[in-house]
C-alpha positions as CSV (number, residue, x, y, z in Angstrom):
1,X,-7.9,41.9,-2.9
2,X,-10.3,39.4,-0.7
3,X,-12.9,41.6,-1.8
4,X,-12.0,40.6,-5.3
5,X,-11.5,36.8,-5.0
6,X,-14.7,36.7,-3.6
7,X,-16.9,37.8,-6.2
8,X,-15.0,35.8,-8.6
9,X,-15.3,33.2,-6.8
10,X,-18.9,34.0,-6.3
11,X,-20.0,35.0,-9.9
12,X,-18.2,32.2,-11.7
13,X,-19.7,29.4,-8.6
14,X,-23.5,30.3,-9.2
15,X,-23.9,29.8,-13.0
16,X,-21.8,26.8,-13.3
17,X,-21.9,25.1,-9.7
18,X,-24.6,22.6,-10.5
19,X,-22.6,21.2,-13.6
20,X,-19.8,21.6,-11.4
21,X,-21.3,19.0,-8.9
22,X,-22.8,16.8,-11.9
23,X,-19.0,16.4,-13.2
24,X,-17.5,15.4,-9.7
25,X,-19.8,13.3,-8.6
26,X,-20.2,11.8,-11.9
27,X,-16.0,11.2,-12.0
28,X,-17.0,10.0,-8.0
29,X,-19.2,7.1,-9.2
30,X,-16.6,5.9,-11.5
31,X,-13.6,5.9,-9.2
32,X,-14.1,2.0,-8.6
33,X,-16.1,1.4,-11.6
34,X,-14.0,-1.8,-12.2
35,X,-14.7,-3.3,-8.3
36,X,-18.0,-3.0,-8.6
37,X,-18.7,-4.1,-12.0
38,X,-16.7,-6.7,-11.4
39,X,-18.9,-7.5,-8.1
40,X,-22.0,-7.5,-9.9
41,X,-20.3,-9.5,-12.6
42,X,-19.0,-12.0,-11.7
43,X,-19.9,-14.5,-14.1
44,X,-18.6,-12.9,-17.0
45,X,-15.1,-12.0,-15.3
46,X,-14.5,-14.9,-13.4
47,X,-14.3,-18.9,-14.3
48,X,-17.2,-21.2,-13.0
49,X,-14.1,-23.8,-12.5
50,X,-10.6,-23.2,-12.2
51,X,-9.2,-26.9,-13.8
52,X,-5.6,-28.1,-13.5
53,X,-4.5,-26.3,-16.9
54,X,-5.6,-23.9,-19.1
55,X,-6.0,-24.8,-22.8
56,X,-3.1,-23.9,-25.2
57,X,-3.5,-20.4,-26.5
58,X,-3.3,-21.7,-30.2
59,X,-6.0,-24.1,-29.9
60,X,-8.2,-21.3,-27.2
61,X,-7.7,-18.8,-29.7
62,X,-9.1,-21.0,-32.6
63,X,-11.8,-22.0,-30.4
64,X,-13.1,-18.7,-29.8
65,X,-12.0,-17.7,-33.3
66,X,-14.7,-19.8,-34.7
67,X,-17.5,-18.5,-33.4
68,X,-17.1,-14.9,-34.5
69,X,-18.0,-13.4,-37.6
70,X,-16.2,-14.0,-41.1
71,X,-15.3,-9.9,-40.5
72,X,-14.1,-10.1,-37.3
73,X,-10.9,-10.9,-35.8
74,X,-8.8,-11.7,-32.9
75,X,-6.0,-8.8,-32.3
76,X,-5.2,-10.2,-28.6
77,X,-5.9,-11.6,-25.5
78,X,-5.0,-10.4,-21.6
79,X,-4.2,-12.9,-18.9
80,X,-4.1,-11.7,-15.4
81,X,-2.3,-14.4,-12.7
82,X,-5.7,-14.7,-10.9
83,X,-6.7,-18.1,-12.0
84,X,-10.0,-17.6,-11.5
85,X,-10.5,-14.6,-13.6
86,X,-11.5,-15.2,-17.5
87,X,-8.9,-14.0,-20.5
88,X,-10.0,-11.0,-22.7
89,X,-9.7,-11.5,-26.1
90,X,-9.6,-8.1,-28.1
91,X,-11.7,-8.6,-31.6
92,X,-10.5,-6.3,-34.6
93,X,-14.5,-4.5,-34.6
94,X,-16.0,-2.2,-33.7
95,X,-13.7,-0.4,-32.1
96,X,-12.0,-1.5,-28.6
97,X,-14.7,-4.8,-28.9
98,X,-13.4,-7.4,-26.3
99,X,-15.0,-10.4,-24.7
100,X,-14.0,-12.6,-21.9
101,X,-13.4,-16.0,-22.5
102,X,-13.3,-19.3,-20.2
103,X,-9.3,-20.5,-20.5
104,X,-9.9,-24.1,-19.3
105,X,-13.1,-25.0,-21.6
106,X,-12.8,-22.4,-24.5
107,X,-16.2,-21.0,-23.8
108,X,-17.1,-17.4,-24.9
109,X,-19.1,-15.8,-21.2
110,X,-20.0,-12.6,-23.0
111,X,-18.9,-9.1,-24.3
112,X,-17.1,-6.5,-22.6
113,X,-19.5,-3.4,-21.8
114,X,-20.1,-1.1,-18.9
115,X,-23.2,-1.6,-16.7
116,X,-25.8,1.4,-18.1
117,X,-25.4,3.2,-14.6
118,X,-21.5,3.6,-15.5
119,X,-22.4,4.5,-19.0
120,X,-24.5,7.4,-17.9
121,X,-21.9,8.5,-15.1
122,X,-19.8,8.6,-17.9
123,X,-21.3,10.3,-20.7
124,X,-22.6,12.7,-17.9
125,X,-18.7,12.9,-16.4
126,X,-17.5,13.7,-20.6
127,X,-20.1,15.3,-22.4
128,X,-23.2,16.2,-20.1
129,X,-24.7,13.2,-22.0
130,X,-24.4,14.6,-24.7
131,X,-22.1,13.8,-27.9
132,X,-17.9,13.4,-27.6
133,X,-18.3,16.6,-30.3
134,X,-21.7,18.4,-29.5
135,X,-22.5,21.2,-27.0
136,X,-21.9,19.4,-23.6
137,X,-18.4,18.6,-24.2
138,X,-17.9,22.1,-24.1
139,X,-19.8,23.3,-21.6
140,X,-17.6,20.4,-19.4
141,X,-14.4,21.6,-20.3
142,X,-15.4,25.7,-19.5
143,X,-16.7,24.1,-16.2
144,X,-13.6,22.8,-15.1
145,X,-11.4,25.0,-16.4
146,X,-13.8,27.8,-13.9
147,X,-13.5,25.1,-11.4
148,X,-9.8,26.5,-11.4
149,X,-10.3,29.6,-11.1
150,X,-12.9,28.9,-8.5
151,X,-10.6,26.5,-6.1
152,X,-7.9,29.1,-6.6
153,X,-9.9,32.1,-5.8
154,X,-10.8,30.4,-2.7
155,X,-8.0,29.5,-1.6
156,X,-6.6,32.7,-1.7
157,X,-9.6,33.8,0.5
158,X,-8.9,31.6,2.9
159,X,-5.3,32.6,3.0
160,X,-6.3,36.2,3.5
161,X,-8.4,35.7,6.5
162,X,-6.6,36.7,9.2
163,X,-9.7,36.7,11.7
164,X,-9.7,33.1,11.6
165,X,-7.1,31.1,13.5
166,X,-5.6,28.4,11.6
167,X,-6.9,25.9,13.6
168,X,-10.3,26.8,13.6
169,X,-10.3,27.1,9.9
170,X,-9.9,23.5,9.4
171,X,-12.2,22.2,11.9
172,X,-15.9,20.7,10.9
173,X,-18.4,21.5,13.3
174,X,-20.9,18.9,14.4
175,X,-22.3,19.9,17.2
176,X,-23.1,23.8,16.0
177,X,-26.3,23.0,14.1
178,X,-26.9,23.1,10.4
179,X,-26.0,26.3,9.2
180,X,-22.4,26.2,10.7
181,X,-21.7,22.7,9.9
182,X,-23.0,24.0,6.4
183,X,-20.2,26.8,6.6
184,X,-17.6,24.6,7.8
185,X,-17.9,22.1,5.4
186,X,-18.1,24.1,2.6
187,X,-14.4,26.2,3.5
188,X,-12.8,23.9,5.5
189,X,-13.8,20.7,3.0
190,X,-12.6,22.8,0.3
191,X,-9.3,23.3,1.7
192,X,-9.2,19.6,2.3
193,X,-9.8,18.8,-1.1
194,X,-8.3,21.6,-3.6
195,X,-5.3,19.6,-4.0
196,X,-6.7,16.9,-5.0
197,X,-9.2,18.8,-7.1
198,X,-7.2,20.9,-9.0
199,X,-5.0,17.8,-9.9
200,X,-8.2,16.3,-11.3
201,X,-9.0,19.4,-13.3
202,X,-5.7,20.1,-15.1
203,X,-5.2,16.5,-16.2
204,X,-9.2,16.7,-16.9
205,X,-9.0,19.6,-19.0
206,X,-6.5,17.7,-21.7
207,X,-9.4,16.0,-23.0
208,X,-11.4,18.7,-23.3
209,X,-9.6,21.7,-25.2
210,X,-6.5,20.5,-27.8
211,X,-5.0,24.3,-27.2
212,X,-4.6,22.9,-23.6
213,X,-3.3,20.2,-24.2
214,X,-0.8,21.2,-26.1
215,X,0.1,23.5,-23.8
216,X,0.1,21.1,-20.9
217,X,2.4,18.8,-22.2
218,X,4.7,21.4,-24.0
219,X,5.5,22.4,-20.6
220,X,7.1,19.2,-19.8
221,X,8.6,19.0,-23.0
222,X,6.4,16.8,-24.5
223,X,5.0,17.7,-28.6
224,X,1.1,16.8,-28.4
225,X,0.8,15.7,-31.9
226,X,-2.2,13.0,-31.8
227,X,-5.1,13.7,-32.3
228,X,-7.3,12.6,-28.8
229,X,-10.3,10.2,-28.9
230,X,-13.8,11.0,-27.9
231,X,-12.8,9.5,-24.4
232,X,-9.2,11.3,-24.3
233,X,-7.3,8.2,-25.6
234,X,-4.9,9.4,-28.4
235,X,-5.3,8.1,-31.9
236,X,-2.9,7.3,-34.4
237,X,0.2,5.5,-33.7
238,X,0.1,1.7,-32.9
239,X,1.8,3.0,-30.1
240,X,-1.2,4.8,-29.0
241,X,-3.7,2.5,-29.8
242,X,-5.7,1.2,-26.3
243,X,-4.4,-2.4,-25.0
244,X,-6.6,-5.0,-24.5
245,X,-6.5,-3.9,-20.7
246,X,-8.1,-0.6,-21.8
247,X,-11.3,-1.6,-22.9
248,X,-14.9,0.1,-22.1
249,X,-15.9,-1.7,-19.5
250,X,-12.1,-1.8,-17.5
251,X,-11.6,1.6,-18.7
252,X,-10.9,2.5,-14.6
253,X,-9.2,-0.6,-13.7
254,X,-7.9,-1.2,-10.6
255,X,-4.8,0.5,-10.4
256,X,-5.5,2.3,-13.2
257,X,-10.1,2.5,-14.3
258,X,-12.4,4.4,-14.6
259,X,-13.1,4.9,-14.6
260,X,-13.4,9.6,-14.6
261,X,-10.9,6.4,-17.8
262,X,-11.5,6.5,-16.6
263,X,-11.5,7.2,-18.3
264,X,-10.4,6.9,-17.2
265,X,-8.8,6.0,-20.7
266,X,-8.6,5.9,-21.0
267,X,-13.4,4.7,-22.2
268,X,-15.6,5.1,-25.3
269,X,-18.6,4.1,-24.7
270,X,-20.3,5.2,-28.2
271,X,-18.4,2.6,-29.6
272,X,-20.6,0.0,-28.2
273,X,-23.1,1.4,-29.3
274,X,-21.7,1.5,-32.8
275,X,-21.4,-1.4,-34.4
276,X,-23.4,-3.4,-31.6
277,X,-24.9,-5.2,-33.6
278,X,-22.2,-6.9,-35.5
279,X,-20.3,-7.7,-31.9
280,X,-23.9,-9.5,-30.3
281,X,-23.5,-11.5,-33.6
282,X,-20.3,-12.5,-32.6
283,X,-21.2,-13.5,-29.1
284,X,-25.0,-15.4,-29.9
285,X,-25.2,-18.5,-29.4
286,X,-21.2,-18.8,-29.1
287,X,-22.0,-21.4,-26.2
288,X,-22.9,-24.2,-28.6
289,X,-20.7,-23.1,-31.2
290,X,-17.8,-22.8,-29.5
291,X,-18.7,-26.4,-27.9
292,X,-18.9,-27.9,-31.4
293,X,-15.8,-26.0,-32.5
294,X,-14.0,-26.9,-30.0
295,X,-14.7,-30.7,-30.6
296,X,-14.0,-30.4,-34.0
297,X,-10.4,-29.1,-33.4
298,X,-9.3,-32.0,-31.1
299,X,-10.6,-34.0,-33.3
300,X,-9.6,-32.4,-36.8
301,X,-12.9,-31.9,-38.4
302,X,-12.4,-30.3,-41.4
303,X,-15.4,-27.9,-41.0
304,X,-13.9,-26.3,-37.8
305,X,-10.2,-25.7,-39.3
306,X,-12.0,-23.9,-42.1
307,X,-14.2,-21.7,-39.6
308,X,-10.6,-20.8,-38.3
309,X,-9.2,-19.8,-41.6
310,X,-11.7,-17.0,-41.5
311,X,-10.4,-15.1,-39.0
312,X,-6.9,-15.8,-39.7
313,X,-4.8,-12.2,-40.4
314,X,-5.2,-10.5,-43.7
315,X,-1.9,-11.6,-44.7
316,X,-2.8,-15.1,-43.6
317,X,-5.6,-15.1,-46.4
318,X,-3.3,-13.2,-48.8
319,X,-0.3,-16.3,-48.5
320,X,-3.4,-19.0,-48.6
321,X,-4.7,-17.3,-51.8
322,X,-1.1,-16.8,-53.0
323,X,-0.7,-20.6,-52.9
324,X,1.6,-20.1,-50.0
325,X,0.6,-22.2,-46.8
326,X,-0.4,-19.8,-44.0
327,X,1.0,-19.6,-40.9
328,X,-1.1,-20.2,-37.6
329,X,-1.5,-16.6,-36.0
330,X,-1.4,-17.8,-32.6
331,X,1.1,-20.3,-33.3
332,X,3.7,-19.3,-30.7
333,X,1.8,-17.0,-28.3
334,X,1.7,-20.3,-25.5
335,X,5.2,-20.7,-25.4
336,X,5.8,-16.5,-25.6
337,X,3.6,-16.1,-22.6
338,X,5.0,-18.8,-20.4
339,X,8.6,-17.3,-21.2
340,X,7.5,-13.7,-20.5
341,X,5.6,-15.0,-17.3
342,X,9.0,-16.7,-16.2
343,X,10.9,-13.7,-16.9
344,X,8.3,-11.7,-14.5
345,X,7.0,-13.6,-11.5
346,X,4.4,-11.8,-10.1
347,X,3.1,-9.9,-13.0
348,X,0.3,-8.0,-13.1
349,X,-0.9,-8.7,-16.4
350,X,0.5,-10.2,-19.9
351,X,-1.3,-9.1,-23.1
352,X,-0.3,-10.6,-26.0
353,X,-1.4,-9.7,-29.9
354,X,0.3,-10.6,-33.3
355,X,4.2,-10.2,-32.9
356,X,4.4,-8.2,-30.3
357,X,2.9,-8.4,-26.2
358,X,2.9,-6.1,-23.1
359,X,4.5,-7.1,-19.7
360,X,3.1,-5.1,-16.8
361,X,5.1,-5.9,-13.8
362,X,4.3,-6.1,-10.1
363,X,4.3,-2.8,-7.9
364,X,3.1,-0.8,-11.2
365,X,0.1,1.3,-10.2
366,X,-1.2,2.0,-13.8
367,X,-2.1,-0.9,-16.2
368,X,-0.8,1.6,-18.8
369,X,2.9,1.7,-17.5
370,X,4.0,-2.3,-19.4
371,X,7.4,-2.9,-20.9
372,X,6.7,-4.1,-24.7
373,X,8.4,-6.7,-26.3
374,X,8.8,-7.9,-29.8
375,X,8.8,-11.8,-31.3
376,X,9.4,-13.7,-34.4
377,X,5.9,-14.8,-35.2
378,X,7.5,-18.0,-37.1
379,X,9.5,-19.2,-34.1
380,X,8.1,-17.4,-30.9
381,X,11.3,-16.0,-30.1
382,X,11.9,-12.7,-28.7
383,X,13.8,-10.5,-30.7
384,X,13.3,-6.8,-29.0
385,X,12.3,-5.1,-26.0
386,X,11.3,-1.5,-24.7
387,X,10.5,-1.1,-20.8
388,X,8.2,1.4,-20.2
389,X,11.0,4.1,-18.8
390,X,13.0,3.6,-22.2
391,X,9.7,4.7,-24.1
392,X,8.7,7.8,-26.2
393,X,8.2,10.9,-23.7
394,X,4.7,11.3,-25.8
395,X,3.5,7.9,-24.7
396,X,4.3,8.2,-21.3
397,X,2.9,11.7,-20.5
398,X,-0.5,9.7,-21.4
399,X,-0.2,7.1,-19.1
400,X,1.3,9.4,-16.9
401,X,-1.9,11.9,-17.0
402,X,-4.7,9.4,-16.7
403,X,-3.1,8.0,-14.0
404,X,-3.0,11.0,-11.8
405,X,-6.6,12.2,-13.3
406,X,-8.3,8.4,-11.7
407,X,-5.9,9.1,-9.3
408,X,-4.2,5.4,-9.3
409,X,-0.5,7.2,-9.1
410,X,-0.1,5.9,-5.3
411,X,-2.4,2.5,-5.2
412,X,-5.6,2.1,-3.7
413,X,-4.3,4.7,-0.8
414,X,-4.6,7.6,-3.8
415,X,-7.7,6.3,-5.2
416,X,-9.6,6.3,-2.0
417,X,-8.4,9.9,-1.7
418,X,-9.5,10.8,-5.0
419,X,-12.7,9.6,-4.1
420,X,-13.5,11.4,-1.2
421,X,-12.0,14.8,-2.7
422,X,-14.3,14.6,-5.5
423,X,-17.4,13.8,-3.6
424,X,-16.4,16.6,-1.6
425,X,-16.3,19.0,-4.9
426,X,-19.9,18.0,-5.6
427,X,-21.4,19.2,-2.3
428,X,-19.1,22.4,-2.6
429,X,-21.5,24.4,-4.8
430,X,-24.4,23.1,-3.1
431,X,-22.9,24.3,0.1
432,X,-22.0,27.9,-1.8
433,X,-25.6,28.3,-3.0
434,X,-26.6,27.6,0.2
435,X,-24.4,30.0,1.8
436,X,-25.2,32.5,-0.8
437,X,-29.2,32.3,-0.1
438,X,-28.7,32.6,3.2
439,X,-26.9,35.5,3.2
440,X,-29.5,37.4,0.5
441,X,-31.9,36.1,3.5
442,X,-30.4,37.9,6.1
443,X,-29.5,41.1,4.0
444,X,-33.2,41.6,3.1
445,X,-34.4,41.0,6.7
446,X,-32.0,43.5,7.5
447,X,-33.5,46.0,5.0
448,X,-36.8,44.9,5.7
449,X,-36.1,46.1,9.6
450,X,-34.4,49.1,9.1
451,X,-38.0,50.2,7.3
């Protein structure tokens, strides 16, 4: 049987090792995507000032309302505790837009949108680079799923050699020279990491292959009846619609990111591209205008309430065109944030959109795992809620699996874990073919002498 395993595990490592590597240290780079975007960053996630108060979300939200686009609206905004760090207001288009805003002086600092080393890490990570439906998602997804097969057939190898102690198995030579150090880091860093790694390819492979996915979460009951997005977020329910948390460039958030979500998702980066030209004309010159706006609203300047009409709601506009007066879409949100934030001391982040926001509490690992809550839009008061454990099974099997795939389930202890596992599966087919040359070396030197 070892005899077996071994040239499975052989003849499946050499033709697909090198996009092996590609995908794990692509998912690698993006384990603290969020950290170090955020590092190099700064200015657009973070305040230049943090003043006494923030402004009112009504007269914040009109503020930045009036320098987008007649077509665009705001669907939400995200406040984290930090002080320091901006608001993200989620914009109706394109698709997952979001830009960070100054609370205390109503200035727009820019658009959300990965750095273009994490956008290649990513497309490489997803779809070789190339498109969410071409030829290199598929030849990711039959990459990891042999990465199975190949971490399992090693493992049984490994358990099968019984000319090895145990101990000596596990060790890492130093001191040996290059070839061993070569050999022991290749089985005894594989045994380190196949946990790990075979956690990251059997959540990986639900965005790859919808026959898997079903399958995967039928066996823990769950019906897999979306339809998943280019970057594995489902579509179709408002329930499964990305928060304002999950956006391209915090797609691996801390706790949560990447991310490989990084996906995590849990991140689409075509979408900027997409319709990128309609976001940068929501975000030009948005330093003057949303100076003069602002002005104009504390002052009540006609001209800037009726820049805010145009990104009131569509039923807004309907009830103003009805004859009906409209009613202020951020009307309430102030006073339904500072009750939620009452209600949850500590939180790690309150997202709040048009009748509805998303509590996430402190000690939650994922960004994904928030207790929702419903309002009166009239009067700001709550009228329903739905913690995370009372939610559909569907919902949290998706939270559940990105989680585990950035590997955020257990904090920054799990992540750091992740990280190390996966660089560790992007030297293991390096170290193979290495292996593998060197023993086709030494087997025609041996033929070579016995002529």
């Amino acid at each position: 049987m070892k005899k077996l395993f071994r040239k499975i595990h052989l003849w499946l490592s050499v033709p697909f090792g090198l996009f092996i590597t590609l995908i794990c240290f692509s998912g690698t780079m993006l384990v603290f995507e969020k950290e170090i975007t955020e590092m190099c960053r700064r200015d657009l996630y973070f305040v230049e000032e943090v003043k006494e108060q923030p402004l009112p979300l009504d007269e914040l939200m009109r503020t930045v309302a009036a320098t987008l686009p007649d077509s665009v609206t705001i669907t939400g905004v995200t406040i984290s505790p930090d002080t320091e760090r901006a608001y993200q207001v989620s914009l109706s288009k394109p698709r997952r837009a979001s830009i960070y805003v100054d609370q205390y002086t109503g200035r727009v600092k820019g658009r959300s949108e990965r750095l273009p080393f994490y956008d290649t890490m990513f497309h490489l990570h997803r779809w070789m680079l190339g498109s969410s439906q071409g030829f290199g998602k598929l030849l990711v997804g039959t990459s990891t799923l042999l990465l199975v097969i190949i971490l399992v057939t090693g493992l049984l190898m490994w358990l099968t050699n019984k000319h090895k102690p145990l101990a000596k198995s596990l060790t890492i030579s130093f001191t040996k020279g290059w070839p061993r150090f070569w050999h022991d880091l290749h089985v005894a860093g594989g045994i380190y990491a196949t946990i790990f790694l075979l956690l990251l390819a059997l959540t990986g492979l639900t965005w790859s292959f919808s026959w898997y996915r079903t399958g995967f979460y039928s066996l823990f009951g769950v019906e897999a009846t979306a339809r998943q997005g280019s970057g594995g977020r489902a579509e179709g329910s408002s329930a499964e619609r990305p928060k304002a948390s999950e956006t391209p460039a915090h797609a691996h958030e801390s706790g949560d990111a990447g991310q490989p979500q990084a996906a995590a998702e849990e991140g689409e980066r075509g979408s900027h591209r997409r319709g990128g030209a309609s976001r940068e004309e929501g975000v030009r010159g948005v330093a003057s205008r949303g100076d003069a706006a602002r002005e104009g609203f504390r002052h009540g300047r006609p001209e800037a309430a009726k820049d805010s009409a145009a990104v009131q709601p569509d039923s807004a506009m309907h009830h103003r065109r009805s004859g009906r007066s409209p009613r202020a879409p951020f009307a309430h949100w102030q006073e339904v944030y500072e009750h939620l934030a009452m209600e949850h001391p500590g939180y790690r982040q309150i997202t709040l959109a048009e009748g509805s926001a998303s509590v996430v509490p402190a000690g939650r690992n994922s960004l994904r795992s928030g207790d929702r809550f419903d309002f009166d839009v009239r009067s700001g008061k709550i009228t329903g809620s739905k913690p995370y454990a009372g939610q559909d099974k569907a919902t949290k099997m998706r939270s559940t699996v990105y989680t585990m795939h950035v590997g955020s389930w257990g904090g920054i202890f799990t992540r750091i874990l992740t990280f190390l596992s996966a660089l560790l599966g992007a030297t293991l087919p390096l170290t193979g073919y290495y292996l593998w040359l060197k023993k086709l070396k030494n087997k025609s030197a041996r033929k070579s002498g016995k002529k």
